[in-house]
C-alpha positions as CSV (number, residue, x, y, z in Angstrom):
1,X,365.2,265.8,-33.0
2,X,361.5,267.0,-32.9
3,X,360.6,269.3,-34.7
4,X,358.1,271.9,-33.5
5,X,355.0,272.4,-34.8
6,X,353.8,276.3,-36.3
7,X,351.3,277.4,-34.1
8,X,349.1,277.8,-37.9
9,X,349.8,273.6,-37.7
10,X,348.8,273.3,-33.8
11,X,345.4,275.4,-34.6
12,X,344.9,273.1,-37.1
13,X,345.1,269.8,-35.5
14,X,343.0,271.5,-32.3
15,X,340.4,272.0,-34.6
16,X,340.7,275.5,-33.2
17,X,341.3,277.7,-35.7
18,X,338.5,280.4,-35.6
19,X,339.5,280.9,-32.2
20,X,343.0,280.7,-31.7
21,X,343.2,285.2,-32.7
22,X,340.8,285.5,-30.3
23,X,342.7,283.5,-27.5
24,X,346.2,285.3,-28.5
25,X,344.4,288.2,-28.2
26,X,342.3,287.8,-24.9
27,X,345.2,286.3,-23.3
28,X,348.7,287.5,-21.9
29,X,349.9,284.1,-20.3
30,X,351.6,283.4,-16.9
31,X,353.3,286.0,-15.7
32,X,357.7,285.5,-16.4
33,X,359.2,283.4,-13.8
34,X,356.4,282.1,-11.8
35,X,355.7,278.3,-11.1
36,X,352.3,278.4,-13.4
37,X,350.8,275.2,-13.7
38,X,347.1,274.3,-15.1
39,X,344.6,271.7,-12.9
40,X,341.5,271.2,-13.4
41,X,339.0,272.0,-10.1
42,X,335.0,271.2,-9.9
43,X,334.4,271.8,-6.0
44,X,335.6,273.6,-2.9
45,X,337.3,270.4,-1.5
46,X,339.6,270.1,-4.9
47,X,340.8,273.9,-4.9
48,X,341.5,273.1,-1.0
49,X,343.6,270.6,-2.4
50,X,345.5,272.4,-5.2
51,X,345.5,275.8,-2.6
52,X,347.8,273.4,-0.5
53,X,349.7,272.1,-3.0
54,X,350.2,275.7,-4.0
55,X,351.6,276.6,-1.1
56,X,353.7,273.4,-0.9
57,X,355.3,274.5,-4.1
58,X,356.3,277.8,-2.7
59,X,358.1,276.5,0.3
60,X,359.9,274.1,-2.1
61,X,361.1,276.3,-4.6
62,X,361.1,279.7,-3.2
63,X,359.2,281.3,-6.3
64,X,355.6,282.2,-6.6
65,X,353.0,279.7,-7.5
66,X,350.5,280.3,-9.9
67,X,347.7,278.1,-10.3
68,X,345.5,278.3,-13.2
69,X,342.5,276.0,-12.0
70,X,339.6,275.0,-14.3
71,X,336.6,273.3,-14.0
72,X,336.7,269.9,-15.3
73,X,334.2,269.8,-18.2
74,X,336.3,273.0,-19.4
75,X,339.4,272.4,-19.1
76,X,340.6,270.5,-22.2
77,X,339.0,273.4,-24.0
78,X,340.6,275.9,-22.3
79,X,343.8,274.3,-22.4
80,X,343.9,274.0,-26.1
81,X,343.1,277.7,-26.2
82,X,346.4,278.7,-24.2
83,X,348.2,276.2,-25.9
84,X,347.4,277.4,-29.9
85,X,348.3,281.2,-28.0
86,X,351.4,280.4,-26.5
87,X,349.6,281.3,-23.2
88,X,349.5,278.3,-21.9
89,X,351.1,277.6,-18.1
90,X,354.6,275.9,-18.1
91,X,353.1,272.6,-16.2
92,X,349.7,271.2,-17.5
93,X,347.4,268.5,-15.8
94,X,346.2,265.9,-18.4
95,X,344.0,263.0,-17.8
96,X,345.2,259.6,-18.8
97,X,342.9,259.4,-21.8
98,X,344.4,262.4,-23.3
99,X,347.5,262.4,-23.1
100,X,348.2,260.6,-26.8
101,X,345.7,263.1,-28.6
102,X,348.3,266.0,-27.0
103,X,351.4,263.9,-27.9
104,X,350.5,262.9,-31.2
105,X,350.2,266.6,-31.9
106,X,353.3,267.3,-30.8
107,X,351.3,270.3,-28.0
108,X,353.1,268.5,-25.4
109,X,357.1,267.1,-25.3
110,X,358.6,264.2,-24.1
111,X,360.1,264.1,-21.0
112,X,363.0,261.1,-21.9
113,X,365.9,263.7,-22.3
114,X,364.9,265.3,-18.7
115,X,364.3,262.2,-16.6
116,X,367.8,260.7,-18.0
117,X,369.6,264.0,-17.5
118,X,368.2,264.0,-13.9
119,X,370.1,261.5,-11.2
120,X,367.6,262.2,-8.4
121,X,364.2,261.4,-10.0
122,X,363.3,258.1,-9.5
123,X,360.7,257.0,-12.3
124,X,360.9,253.9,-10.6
125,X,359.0,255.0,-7.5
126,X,355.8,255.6,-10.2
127,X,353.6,252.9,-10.5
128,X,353.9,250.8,-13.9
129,X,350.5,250.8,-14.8
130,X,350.7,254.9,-14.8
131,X,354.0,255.3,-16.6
132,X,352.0,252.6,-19.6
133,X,349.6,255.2,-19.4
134,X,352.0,258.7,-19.9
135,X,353.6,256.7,-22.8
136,X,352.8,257.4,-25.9
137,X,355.0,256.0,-29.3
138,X,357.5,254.9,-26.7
139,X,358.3,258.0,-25.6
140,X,357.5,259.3,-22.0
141,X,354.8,262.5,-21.9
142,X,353.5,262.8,-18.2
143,X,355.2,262.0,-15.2
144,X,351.7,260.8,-13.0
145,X,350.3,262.3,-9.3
146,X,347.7,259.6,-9.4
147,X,346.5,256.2,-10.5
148,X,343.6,253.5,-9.1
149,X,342.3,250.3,-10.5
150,X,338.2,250.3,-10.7
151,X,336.8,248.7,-7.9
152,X,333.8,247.4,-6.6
153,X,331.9,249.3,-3.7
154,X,329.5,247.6,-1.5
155,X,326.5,248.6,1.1
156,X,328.0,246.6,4.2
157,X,324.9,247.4,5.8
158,X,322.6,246.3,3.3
159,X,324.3,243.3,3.1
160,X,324.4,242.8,7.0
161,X,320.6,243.4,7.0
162,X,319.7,240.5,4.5
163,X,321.6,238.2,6.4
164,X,324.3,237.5,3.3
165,X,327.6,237.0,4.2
166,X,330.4,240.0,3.2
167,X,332.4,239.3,-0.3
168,X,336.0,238.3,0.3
169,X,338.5,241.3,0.8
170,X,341.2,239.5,-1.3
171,X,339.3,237.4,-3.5
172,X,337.7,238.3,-6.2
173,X,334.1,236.5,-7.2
174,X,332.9,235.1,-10.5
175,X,330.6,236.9,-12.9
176,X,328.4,234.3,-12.1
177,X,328.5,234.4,-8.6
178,X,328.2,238.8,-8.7
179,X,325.2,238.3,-10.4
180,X,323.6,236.1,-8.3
181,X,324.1,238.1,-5.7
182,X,322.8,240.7,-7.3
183,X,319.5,238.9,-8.2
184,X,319.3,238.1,-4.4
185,X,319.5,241.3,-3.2
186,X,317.1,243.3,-6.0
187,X,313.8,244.0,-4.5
188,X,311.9,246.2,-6.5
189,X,310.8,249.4,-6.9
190,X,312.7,249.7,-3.6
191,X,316.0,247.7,-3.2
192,X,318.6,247.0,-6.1
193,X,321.9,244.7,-6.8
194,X,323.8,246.8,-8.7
195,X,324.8,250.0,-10.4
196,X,327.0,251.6,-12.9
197,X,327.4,253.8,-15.9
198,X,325.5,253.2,-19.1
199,X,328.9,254.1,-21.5
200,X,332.3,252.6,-22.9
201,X,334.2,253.8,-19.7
202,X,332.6,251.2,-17.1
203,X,332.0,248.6,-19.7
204,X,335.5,248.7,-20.9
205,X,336.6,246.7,-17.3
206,X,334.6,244.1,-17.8
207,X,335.6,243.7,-21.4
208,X,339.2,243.5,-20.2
209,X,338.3,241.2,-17.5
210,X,336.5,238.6,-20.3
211,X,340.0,238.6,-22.5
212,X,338.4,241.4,-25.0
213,X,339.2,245.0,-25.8
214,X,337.6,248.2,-27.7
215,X,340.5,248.1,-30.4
216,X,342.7,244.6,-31.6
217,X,346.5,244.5,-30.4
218,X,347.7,246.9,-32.6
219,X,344.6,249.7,-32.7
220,X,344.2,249.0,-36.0
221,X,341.0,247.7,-36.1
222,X,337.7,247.2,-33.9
223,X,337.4,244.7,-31.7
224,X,333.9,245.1,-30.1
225,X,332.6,242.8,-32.5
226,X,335.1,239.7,-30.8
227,X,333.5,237.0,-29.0
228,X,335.1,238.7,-25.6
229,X,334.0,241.8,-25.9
230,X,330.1,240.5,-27.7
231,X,330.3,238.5,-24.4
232,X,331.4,241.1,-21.5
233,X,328.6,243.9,-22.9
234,X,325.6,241.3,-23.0
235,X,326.6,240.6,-19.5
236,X,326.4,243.9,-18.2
237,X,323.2,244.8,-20.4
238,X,321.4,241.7,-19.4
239,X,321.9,242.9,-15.6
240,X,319.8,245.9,-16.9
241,X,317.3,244.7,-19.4
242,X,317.1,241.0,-18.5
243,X,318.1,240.6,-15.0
244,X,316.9,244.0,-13.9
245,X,319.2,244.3,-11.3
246,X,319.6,248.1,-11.7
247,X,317.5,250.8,-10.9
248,X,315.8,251.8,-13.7
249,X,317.2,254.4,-16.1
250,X,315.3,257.8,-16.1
251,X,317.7,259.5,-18.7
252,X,320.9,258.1,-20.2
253,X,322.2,261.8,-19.9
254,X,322.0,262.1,-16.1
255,X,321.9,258.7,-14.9
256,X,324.5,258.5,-12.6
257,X,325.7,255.5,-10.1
258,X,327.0,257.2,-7.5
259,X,323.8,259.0,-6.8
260,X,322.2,255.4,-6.7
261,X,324.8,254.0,-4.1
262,X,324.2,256.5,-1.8
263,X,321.0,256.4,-1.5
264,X,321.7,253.6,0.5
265,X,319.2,251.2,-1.7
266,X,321.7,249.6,-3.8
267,X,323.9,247.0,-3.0
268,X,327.3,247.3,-5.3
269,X,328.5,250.1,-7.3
270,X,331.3,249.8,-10.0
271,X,333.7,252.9,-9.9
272,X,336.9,253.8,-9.0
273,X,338.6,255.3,-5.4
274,X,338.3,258.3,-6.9
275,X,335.0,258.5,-5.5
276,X,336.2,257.9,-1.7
277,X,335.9,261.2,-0.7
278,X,332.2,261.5,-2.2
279,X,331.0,257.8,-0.6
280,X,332.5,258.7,3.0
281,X,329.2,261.3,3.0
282,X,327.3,258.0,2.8
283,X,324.9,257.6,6.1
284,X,325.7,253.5,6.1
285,X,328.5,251.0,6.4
286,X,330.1,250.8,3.0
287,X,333.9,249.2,1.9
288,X,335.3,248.4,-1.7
289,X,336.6,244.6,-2.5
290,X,338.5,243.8,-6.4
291,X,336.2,244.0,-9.1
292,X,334.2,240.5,-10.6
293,X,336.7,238.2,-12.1
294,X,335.6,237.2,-15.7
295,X,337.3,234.7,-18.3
296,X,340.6,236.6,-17.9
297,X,340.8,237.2,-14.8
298,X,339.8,240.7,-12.1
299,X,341.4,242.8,-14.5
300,X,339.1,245.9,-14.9
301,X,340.4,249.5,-15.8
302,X,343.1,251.5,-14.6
303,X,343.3,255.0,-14.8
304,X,345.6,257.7,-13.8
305,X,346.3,261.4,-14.6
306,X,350.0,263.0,-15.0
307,X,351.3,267.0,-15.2
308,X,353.0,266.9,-18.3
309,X,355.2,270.3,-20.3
310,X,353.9,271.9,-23.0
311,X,356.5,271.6,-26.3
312,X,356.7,275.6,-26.4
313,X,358.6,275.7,-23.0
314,X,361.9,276.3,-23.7
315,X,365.4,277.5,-22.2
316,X,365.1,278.6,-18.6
317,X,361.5,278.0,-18.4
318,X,361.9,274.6,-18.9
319,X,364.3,274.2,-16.7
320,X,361.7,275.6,-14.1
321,X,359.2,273.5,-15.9
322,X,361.1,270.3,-14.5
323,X,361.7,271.6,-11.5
324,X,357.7,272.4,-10.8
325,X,356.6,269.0,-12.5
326,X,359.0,267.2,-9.8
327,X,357.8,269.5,-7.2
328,X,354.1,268.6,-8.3
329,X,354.2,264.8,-8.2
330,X,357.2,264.4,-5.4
331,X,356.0,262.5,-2.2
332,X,355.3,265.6,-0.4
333,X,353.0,266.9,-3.2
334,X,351.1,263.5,-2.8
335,X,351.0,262.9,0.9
336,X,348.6,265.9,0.4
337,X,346.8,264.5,-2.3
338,X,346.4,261.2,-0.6
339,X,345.6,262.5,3.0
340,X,342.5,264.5,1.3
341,X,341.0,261.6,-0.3
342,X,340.9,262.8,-3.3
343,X,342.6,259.8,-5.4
344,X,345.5,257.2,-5.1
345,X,348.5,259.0,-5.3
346,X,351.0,257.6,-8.2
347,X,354.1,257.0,-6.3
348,X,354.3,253.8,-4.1
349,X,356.2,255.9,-1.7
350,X,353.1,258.1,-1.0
351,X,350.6,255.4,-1.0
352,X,350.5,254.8,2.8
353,X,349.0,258.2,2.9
354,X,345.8,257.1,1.7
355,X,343.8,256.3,4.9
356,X,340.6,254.5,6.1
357,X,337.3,254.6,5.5
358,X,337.0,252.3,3.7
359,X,338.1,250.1,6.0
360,X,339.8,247.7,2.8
361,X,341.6,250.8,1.3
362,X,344.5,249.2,1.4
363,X,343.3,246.9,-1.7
364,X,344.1,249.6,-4.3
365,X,347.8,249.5,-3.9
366,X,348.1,246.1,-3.5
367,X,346.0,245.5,-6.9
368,X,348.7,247.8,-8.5
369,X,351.6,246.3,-7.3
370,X,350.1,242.9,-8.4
371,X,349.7,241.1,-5.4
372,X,346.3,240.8,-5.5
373,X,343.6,240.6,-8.6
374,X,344.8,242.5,-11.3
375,X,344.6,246.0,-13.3
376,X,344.3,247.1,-17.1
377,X,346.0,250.4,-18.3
378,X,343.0,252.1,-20.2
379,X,343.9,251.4,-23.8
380,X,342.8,254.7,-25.6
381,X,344.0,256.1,-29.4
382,X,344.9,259.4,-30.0
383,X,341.8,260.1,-31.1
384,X,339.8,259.1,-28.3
385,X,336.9,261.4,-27.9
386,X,335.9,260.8,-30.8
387,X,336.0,257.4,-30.1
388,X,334.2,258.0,-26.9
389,X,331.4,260.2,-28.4
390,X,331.1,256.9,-31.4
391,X,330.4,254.9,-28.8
392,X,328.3,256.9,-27.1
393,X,325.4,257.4,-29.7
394,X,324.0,253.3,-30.0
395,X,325.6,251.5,-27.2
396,X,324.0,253.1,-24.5
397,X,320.8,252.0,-26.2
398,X,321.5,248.5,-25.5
399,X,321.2,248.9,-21.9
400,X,317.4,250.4,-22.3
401,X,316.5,247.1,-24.4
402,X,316.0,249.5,-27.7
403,X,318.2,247.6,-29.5
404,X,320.7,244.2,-29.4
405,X,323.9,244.4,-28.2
406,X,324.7,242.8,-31.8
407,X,322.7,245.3,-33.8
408,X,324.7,248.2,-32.2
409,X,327.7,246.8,-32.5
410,X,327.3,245.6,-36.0
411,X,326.5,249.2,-36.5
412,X,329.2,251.2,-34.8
413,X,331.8,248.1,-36.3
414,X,332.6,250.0,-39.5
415,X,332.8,253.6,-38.0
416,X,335.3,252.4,-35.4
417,X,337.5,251.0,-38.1
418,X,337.3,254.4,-39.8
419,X,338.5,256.2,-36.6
420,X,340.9,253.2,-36.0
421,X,342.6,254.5,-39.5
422,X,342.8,258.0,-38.4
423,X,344.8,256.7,-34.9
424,X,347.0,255.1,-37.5
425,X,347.7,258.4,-39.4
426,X,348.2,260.5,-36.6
427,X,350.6,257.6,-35.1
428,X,352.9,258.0,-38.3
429,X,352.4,261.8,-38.2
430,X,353.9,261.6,-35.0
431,X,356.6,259.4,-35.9
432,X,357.7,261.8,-38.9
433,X,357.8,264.5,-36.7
434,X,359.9,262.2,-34.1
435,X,362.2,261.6,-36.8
């Protein structure tokens, strides 16, 4: 049985606890017996999304719907602020990469006991690279609304215009064969191969793809310093500083690949479909193929985001608590989603929703189900920002030529392990607490 933490202990662990009087104070909650549930929103096009799915909740369960949206660079903190108060709404959004930090301190409950007391939900319909990622200690946290695989956009027309022939829409080309085609088609200060983010979370797919990983099997330990992982980073730093197939970076801060790609000067992009809706402004021919296949394979980074319930919902809340997280991630909820562009929905059901442009769409659920190239759950601890903000301190210096790819990872080695540790603690924290 868990056993739940004192909101003294949550505080705590949130490293919130100069705030968390203020936030019980400021705060009064959801109001009693609505559907309240907690998204995060950055643009009019997402709250036109969760506005529908709001009202989609009402016809479905009769009650009001309530909810509390947030833009994305403030939502986690916000979110810890309700939940340390008890204000927190009785369904909560949480990206993929977060959802061990939340389990592991027990702000969030496991959804085992209501999935196997429930005969009509259908985990099954989820696909298995998001229900790897809303696991955490073997224990199920999140039920997902979507997932992709990273992908690899391309300027169709750019392509067309130098004469080279389109990549395969099934087949996924070598490192080697990427990058000379990224050489070919780099014609500076004007015309570039290729772009994508300076940091850990586009350099992690092509560690996967070369066998390699951030942390060794058992997130004990860091595993940047493996031959894999050495290998996949030089690649991708060489296509900077050696090869100079990117445009150059103004700021590490700002530099962003999506505003290169549409430009229109650049001819492939690493991201994920997550940015569909964003390249369809794009004023040329444009289409998405499975990312570069390395040593191991096309197996870049998949991520994925679930609506999870918050370990203070209790009684009859909870049972409306289930009741709204099935409502928010049934096929209805993501036919919305899906027709909106926003994402690829989680359910296989609701994946035919997701239409054209691009015109090779259709390549994201087929990489998930496995029939073509392959996918990588995003291995994360339950420490990962931390993690994240390590890693974001030397390594993006690599890719200005400031320093080796082996002096910064010979330098960040030993602070990894030390976080790697923590992971461990907080694992076996969790576990007691399980117990």
């Amino acid at each position: 049985m868990q056993t739940q933490l004192s909101r003294r202990s949550v505080l705590k662990l949130t490293g919130l606890a100069g705030l968390g009087a203020a936030a019980a104070g400021c705060s009064s909650g959801p109001p009693s017996g609505a559907a309240s549930w907690a998204m995060w929103s950055s643009s009019p096009a997402e709250r036109k999304v969760w506005e529908d799915f709001s009202a989609y909740v009402e016809r479905e369960l009769k009650i009001k719907s309530v909810p509390n949206l947030t833009p994305s660079s403030g939502y986690p903190t916000k979110l810890d602020l309700q939940l340390v108060s008890g204000t927190a709404s009785l369904v909560t959004a949480l990206n993929g990469t977060l959802i061990p930090t939340y389990a592991a301190r027990g702000a969030h409950r496991p959804l085992d006991d209501l999935i196997a007391q429930d005969p009509d939900f259908a985990l099954d319909d989820f696909y298995q690279p998001i229900r790897t990622i809303s696991t955490f200690n073997e224990q199920t946290y999140g039920i997902g609304f979507d997932v992709a695989p990273t992908v690899l956009y391309y300027n169709k027309t750019l392509l067309q215009k130098q004469g080279i022939a389109l990549p395969s829409r099934t087949e996924p080309m070598t490192w080697a064969t990427f990058r000379d085609l990224a050489e070919e088609l780099t014609r500076p200060p004007d015309q570039y191969g290729f772009s994508c983010a300076p940091a850990i979370d586009d350099l992690v797919s092509w560690i996967y793809c070369a066998g390699g990983n951030v942390m060794n099997a058992d997130a004990t330990k860091s595993a940047l310093n493996a031959p894999e992982a050495m290998e996949a980073i030089q690649f991708v730093v060489d296509l900077f500083v050696k090869d100079k197939v990117t445009p150059p970076i103004a700021n590490l801060v700002t530099e962003s690949s999506l505003s290169n790609f549409l430009e229109g000067n650049v001819a492939f992009m690493q991201n994920g479909p997550w940015q569909v809706v964003n390249v369809r402004k794009a004023k040329f021919d444009w289409d998405i193929v499975p990312f570069p296949a390395g040593a191991a394979g096309s197996t870049p980074r998949v991520s994925g985001s679930s609506f999870a319930i918050p370990a203070k919902v209790r009684g009859d809340d909870l049972e409306l608590a289930w009741k709204l997280l099935k409502t928010l991630t049934s096929k209805g909820a993501l036919d919305i989603y899906a027709r909106a562009g926003r994402n690829n929905p989680a359910r296989l059901s609701a994946g035919s929703a997701f239409k054209p442009p691009p015109d090779n769409l259709g390549i994201v659920q087929d990489i998930l189900a496995g029939k073509v190239a392959g996918g990588h759950p995003f291995d994360v601890t339950t420490n990962w920002n931390q993690v994240k903000q390590l890693l974001g301190q030397d390594l993006p210096r690599t890719f200005l030529g400031q320093v080796t790819v082996k002096e910064a990872i010979d330098g960040l080695t030993p602070r990894l392990d030390v976080l790697m540790e923590q992971h461990q603690d907080n694992i076996r924290q969790a576990s007691a607490r399980k117990g």
